[in-house]
C-alpha positions as CSV (number, residue, x, y, z in Angstrom):
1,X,-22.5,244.3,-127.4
2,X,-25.9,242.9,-128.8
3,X,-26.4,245.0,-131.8
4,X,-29.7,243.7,-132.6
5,X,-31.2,245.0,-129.1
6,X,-29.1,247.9,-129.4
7,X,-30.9,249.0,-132.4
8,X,-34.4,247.7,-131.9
9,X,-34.0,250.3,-128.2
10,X,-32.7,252.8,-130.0
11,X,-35.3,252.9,-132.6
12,X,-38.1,252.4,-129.7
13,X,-37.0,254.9,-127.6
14,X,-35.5,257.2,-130.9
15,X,-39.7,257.3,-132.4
16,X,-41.1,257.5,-128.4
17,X,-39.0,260.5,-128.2
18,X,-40.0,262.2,-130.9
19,X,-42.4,265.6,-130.7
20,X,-43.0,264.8,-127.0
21,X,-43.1,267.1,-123.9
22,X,-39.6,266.8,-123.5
23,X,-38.4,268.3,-126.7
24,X,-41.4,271.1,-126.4
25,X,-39.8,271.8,-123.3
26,X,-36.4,271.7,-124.5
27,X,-37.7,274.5,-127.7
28,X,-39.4,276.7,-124.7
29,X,-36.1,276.9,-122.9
30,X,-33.6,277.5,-125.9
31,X,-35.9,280.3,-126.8
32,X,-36.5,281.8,-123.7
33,X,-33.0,281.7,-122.7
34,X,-31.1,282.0,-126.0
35,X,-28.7,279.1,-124.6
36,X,-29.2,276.4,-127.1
37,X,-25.6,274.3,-125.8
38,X,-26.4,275.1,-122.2
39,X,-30.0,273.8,-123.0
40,X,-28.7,271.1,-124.9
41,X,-26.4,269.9,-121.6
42,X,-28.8,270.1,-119.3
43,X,-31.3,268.0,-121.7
44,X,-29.0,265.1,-122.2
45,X,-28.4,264.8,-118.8
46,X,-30.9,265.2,-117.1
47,X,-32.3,261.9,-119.9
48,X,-28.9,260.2,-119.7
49,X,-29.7,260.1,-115.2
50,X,-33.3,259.5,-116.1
51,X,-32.4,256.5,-118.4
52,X,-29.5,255.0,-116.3
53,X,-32.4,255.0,-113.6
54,X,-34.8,253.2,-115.8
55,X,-32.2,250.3,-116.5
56,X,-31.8,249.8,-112.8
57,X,-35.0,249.3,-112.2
58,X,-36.1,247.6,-115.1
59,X,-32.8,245.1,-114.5
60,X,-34.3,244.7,-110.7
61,X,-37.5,244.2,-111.4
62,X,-37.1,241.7,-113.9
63,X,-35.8,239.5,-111.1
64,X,-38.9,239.4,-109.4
65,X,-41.3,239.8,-112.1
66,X,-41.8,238.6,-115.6
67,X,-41.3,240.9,-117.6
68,X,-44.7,240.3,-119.7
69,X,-46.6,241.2,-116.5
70,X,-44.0,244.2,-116.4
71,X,-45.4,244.7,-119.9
72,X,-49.4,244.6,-119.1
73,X,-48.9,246.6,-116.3
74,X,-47.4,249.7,-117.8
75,X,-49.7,249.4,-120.5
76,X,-52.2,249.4,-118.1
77,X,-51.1,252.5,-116.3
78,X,-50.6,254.3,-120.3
79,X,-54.2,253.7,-120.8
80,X,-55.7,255.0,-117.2
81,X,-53.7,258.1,-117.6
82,X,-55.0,258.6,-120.5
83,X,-58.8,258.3,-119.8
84,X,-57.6,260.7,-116.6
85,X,-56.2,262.7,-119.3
86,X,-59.0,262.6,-121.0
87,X,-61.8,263.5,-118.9
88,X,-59.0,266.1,-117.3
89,X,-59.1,264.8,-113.5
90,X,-54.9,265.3,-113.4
């Protein structure tokens, strides 16, 4: 194993993570339900599918596209949702 990617993902996605929809979410539905473990479960996951997903395509894509114009692009799309965001059209 590569520790030094290891680490500089987990600390990318650790600090991405943090205070975002997901977790608001996850707070709304321990609450409401007063099932923090069965929140917990379904949390993990649903992030561990959603991440195993990402890799796949990431891996596949990288094969076809350099990955700084993999870079650029999402970028792109962070900052267009954003002004959309912004000016509330979604």
């Amino acid at each position: 194993m590569d520790w030094k990617i290891f680490l500089a993902t987990f600390g990318a996605v650790f600090f991405a993570e943090l205070a975002d929809k997901t977790q608001i979410v996850g707070i709304g539905m321990a609450a409401k339900t007063g099932k923090p473990v069965s929140v917990w479960l379904g949390s993990v996951s649903a992030y561990v599918i959603v991440t195993i997903i990402s890799v796949f395509l990431g891996a596949v894509l990288a094969k076809f596209i350099r990955p700084e114009l993999i870079r650029y692009i999402g970028a792109s799309l962070f900052i267009i949702i954003g002004f959309l965001m912004l000016f509330k059209v979604i």
